[in-house]
C-alpha positions in Angstrom: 39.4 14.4 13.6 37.5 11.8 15.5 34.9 9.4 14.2 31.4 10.8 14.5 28.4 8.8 15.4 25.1 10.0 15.4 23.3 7.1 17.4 20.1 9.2 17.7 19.2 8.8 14.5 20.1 5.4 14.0 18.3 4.5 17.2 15.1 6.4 15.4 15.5 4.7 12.4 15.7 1.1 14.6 12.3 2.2 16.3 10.5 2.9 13.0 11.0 -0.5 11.4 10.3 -2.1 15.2 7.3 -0.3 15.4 6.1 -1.4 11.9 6.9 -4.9 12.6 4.0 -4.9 15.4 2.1 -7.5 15.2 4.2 -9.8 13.5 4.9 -13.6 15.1 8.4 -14.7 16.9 11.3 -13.1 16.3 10.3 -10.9 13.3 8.7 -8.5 15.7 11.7 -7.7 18.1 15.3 -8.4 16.6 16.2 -6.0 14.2 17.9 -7.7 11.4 14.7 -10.3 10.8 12.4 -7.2 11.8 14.0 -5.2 9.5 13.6 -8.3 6.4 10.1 -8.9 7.4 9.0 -5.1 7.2 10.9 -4.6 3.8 9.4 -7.8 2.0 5.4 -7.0 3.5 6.0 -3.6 2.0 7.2 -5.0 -1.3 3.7 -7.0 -1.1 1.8 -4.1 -0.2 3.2 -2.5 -3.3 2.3 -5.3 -5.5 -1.0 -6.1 -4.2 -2.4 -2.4 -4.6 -2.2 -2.9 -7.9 -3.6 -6.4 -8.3 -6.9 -5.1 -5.7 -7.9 -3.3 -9.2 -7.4 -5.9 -11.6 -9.5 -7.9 -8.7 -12.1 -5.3 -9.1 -12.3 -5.5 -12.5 -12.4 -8.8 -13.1 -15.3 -9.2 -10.5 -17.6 -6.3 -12.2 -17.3 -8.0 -15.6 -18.6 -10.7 -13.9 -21.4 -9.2 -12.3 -22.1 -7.7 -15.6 -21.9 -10.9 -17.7 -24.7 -12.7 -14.9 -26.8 -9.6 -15.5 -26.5 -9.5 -19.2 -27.2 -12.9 -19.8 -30.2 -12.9 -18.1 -31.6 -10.5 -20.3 -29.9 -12.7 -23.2 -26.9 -11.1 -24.2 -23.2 -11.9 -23.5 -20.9 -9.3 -22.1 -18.8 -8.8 -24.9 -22.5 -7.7 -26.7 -23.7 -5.5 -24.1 -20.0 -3.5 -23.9 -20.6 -3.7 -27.5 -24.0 -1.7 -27.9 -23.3 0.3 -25.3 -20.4 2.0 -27.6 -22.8 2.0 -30.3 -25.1 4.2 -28.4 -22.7 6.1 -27.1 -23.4 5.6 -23.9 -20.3 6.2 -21.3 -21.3 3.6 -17.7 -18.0 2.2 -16.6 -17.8 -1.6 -15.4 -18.1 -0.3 -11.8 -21.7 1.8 -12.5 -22.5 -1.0 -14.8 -21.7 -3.6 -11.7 -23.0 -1.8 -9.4 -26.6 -1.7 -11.0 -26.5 -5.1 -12.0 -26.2 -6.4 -8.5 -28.2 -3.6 -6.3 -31.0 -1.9 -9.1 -31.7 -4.7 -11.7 -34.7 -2.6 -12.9 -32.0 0.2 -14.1 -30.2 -2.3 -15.4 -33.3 -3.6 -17.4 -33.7 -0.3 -18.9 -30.0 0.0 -20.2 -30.5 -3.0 -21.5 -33.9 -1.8 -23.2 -32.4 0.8 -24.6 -29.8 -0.5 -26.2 -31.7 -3.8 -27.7 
């Protein structure tokens, strides 16, 4: 039986990692074999990097928090602290968020808590 080539799929498959090379600089956006490398390892990035954007996050609402707190004279590790005591649930990125954009809010957690 003869040898059977299906060279409209490979010529799809050729065209989706060309097409998602756009953009790129020299050779990595038209020769297959680099294309094809340069796709592979920016997708390997993109999967790493989704996860490291929340520790990012994270790291910049505790922060945000800590400035805020210590204005009012506590440390973050206090205010996180309290606000378990009194049972009251505001994640880091409610917490941030009215630190930085309704300090009068954040005033009154802190009120409450002290």
């Amino acid at each position: 039986m003869p040898r059977s080539l299906n060279s409209v799929a490979s010529r799809k498959k050729r065209k989706k990692i060309l097409k998602q090379a756009k953009g790129y600089f020299g050779r990595r956006k038209n020769v297959w074999t680099v294309a094809k490398n340069a796709v592979e390892k920016g997708l390997t990035y993109a999967y790493r990097d989704r996860r490291n954007k929340k520790r990012n996050f994270r790291s910049l609402w505790i922060t945000r928090i800590n400035a805020a707190a210590r204005l009012h004279g506590l440390t973050y590790s206090e205010l996180i602290s309290k606000l378990k005591q009194n049972n009251i649930e505001l994640n880091r990125k409610v917490l941030a968020d009215l630190a930085m954009n309704n300090p009068e809010a954040f005033a009154q957690i802190i009120k409450t808590i002290k």
